[in-house]
MDTraj code that builds the backbone (N, CA, C; nanometers):
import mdtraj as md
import numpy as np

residues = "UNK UNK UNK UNK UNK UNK UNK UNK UNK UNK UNK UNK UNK UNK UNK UNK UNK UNK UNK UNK UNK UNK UNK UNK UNK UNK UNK UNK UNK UNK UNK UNK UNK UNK UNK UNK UNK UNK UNK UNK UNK UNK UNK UNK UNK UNK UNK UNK UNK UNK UNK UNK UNK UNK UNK UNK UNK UNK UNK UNK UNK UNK UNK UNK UNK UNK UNK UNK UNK UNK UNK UNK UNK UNK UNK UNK UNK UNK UNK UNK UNK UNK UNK UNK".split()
xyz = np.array([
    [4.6116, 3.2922, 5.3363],
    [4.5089, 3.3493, 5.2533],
    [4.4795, 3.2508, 5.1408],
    [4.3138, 3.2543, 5.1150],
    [4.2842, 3.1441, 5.0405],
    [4.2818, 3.1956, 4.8703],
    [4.3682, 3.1878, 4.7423],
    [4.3582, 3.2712, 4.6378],
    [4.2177, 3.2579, 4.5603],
    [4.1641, 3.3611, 4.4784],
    [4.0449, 3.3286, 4.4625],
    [4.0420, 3.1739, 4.3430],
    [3.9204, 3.1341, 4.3646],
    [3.8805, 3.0012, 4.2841],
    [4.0232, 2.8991, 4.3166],
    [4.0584, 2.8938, 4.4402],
    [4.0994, 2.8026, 4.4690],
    [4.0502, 2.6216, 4.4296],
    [4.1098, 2.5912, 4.3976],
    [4.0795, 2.4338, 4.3996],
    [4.1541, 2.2801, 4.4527],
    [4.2493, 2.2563, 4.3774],
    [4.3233, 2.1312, 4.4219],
    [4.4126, 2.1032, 4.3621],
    [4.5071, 2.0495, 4.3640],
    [4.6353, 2.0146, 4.2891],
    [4.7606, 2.0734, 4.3872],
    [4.8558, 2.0817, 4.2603],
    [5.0187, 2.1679, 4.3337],
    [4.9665, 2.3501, 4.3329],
    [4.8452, 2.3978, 4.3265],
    [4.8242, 2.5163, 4.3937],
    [4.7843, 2.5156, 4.5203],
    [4.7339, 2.4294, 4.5964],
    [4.7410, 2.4573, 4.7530],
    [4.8138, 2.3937, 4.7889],
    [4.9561, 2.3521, 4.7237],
    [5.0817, 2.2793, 4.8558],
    [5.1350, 2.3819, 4.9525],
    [5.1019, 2.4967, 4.8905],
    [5.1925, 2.6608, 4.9409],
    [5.0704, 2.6766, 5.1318],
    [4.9830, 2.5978, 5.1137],
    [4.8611, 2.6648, 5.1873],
    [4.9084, 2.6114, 5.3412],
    [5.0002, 2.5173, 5.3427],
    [5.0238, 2.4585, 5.4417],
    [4.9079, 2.3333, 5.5343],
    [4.9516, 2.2371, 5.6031],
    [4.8941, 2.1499, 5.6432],
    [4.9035, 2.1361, 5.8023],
    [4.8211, 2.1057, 5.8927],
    [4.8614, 2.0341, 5.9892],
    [4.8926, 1.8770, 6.0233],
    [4.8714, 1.8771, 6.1808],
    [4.8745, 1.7290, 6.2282],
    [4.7299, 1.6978, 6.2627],
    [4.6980, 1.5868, 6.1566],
    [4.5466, 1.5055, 6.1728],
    [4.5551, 1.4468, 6.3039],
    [4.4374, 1.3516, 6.3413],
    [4.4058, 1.3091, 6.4439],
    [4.5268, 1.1797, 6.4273],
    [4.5683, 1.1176, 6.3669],
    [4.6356, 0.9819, 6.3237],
    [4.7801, 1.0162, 6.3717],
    [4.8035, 1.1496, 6.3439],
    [4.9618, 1.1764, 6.4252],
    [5.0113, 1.1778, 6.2403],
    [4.9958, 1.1965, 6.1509],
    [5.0231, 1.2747, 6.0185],
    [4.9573, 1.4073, 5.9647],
    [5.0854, 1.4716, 5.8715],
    [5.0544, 1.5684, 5.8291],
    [4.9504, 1.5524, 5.6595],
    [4.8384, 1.6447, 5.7143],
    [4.7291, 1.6583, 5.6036],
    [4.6032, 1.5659, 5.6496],
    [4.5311, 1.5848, 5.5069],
    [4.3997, 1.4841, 5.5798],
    [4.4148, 1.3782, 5.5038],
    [4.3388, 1.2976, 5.6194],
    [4.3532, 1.1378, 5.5609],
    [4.1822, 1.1064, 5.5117],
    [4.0947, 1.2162, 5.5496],
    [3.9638, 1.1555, 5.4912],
    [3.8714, 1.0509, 5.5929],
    [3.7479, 0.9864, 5.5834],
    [3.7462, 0.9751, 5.6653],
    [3.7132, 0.8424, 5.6831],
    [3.7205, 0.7702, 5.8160],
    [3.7809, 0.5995, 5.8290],
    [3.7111, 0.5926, 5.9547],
    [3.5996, 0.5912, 5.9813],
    [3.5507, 0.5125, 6.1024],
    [3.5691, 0.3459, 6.1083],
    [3.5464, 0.2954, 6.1689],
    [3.5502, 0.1364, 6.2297],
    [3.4298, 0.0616, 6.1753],
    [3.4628, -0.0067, 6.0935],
    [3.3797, -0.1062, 6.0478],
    [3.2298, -0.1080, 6.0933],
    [3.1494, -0.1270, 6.1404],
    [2.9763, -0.1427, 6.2010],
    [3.0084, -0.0509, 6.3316],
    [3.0837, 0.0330, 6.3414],
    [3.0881, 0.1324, 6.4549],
    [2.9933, 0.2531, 6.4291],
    [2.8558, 0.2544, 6.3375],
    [2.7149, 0.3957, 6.3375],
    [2.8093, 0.4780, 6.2465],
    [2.7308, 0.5594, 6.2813],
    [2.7398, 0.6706, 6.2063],
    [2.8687, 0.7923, 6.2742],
    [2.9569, 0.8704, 6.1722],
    [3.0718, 0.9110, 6.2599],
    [3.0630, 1.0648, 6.2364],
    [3.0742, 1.1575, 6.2541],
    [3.0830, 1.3040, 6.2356],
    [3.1673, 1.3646, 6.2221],
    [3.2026, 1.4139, 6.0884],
    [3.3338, 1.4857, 6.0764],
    [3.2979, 1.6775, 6.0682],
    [3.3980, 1.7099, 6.1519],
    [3.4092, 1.8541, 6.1202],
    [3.4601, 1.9349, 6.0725],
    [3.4256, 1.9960, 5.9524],
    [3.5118, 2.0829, 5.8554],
    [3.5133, 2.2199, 5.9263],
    [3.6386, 2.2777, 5.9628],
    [3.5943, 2.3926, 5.9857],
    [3.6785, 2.5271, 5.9276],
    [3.6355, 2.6296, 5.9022],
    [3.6526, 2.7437, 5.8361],
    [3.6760, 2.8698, 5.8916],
    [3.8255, 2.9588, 5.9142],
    [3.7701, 3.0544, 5.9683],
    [3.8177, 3.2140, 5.8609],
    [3.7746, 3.3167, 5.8842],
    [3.8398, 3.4292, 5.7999],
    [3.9172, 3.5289, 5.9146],
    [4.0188, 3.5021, 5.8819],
    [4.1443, 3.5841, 5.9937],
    [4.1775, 3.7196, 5.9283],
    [4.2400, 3.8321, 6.0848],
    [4.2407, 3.9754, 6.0301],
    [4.3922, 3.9554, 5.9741],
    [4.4802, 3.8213, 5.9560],
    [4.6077, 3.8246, 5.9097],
    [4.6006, 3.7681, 5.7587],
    [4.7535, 3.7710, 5.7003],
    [4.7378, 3.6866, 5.5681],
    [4.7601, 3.5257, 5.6071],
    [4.8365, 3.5213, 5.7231],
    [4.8631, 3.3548, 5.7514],
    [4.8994, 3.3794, 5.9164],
    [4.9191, 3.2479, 5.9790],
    [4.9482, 3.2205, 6.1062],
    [5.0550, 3.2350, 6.1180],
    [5.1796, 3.2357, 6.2113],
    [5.3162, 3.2084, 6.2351],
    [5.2629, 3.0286, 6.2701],
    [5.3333, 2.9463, 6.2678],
    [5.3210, 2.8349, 6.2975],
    [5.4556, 2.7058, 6.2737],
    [5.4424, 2.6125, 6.3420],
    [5.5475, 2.5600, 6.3138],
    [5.5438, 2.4246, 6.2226],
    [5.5775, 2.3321, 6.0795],
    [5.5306, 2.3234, 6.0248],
    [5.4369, 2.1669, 6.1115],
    [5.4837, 2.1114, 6.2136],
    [5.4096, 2.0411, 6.2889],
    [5.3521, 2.0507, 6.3741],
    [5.2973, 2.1343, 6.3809],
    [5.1781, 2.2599, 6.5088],
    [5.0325, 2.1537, 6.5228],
    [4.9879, 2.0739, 6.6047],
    [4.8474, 1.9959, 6.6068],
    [4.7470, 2.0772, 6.5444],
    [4.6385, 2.0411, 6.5486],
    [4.5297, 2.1254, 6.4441],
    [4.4489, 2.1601, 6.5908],
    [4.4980, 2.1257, 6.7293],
    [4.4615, 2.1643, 6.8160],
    [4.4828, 2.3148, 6.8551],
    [4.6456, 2.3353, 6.8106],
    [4.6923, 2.4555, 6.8372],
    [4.6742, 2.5455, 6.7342],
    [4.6773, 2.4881, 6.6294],
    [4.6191, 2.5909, 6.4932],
    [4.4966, 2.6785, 6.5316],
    [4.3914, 2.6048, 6.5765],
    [4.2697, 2.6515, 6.6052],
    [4.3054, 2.7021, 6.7160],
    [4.3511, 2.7358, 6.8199],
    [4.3362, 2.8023, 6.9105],
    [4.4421, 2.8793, 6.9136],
    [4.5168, 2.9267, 6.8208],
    [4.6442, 3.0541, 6.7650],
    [4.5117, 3.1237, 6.6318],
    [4.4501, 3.0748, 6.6112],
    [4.3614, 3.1585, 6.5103],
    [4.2673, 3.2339, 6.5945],
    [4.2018, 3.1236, 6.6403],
    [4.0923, 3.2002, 6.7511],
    [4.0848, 3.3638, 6.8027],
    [4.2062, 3.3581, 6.8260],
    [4.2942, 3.5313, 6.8698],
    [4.3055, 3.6444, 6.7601],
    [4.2512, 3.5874, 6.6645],
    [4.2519, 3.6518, 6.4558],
    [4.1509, 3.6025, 6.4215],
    [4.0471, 3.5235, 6.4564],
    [3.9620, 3.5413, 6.3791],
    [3.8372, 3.6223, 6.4308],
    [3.7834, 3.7050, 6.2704],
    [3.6449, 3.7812, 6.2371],
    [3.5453, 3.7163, 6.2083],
    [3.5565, 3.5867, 6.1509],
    [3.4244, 3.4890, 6.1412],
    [3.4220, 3.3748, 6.1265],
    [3.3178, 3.2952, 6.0970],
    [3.3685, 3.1300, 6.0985],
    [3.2615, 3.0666, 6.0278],
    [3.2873, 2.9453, 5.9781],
    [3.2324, 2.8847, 5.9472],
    [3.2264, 2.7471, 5.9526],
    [3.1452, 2.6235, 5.9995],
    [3.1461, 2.4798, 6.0380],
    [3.0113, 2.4174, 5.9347],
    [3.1343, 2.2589, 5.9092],
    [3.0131, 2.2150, 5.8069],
    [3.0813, 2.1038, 5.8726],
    [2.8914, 2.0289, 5.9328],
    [2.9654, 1.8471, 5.9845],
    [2.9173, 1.7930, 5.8639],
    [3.0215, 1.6680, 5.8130],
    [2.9620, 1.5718, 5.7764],
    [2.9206, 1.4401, 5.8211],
    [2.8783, 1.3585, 5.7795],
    [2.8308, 1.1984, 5.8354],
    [2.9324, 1.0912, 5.7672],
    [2.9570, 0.9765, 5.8197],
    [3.0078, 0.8834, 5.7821],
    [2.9583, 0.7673, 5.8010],
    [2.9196, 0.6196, 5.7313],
    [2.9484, 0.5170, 5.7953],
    [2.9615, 0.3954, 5.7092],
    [3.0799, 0.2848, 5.7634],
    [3.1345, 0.2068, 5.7077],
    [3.0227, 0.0485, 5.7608],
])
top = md.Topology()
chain = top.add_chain()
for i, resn in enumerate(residues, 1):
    res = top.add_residue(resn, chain, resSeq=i)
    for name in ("N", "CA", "C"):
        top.add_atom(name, md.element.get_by_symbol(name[0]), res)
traj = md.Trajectory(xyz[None], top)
């Protein structure tokens, strides 16, 4: 559960993290390849009928999303653009 006016710091260490695409935990932000266009990142959002997942604390963000899927009531996706 997200507390209200959430923001950043040592109040969302409690919120838990997954495994990024890089094979680390959290996000690394985003790093396309030098003159490799334009890259698309996907933020995504969902509101679950629980307060949190069971999960393990190195669960892929593959399996996150598809152990929520089964709990979630709505969603929300915001792409962004990248390029280096």
């Amino acid at each position: 559960m997200l507390p209200e006016a959430i923001g950043h710091g040592p109040k969302t260490e409690r919120l838990g993290k997954g495994v990024n695409d890089f094979g680390e935990l959290g996000y690394g932000g985003p790093s396309p390849p030098k003159g490799h266009g334009t890259h698309h990142y996907h933020f995504k959002l969902a509101a679950l009928d629980v307060d949190e997942l069971s999960r393990s604390p190195s669960m892929p963000v593959v399996d996150i999303l598809s152990a929520a899927k089964k709990r979630t009531i709505g969603q929300a996706e915001l792409v962004g653009t990248y390029v280096r």
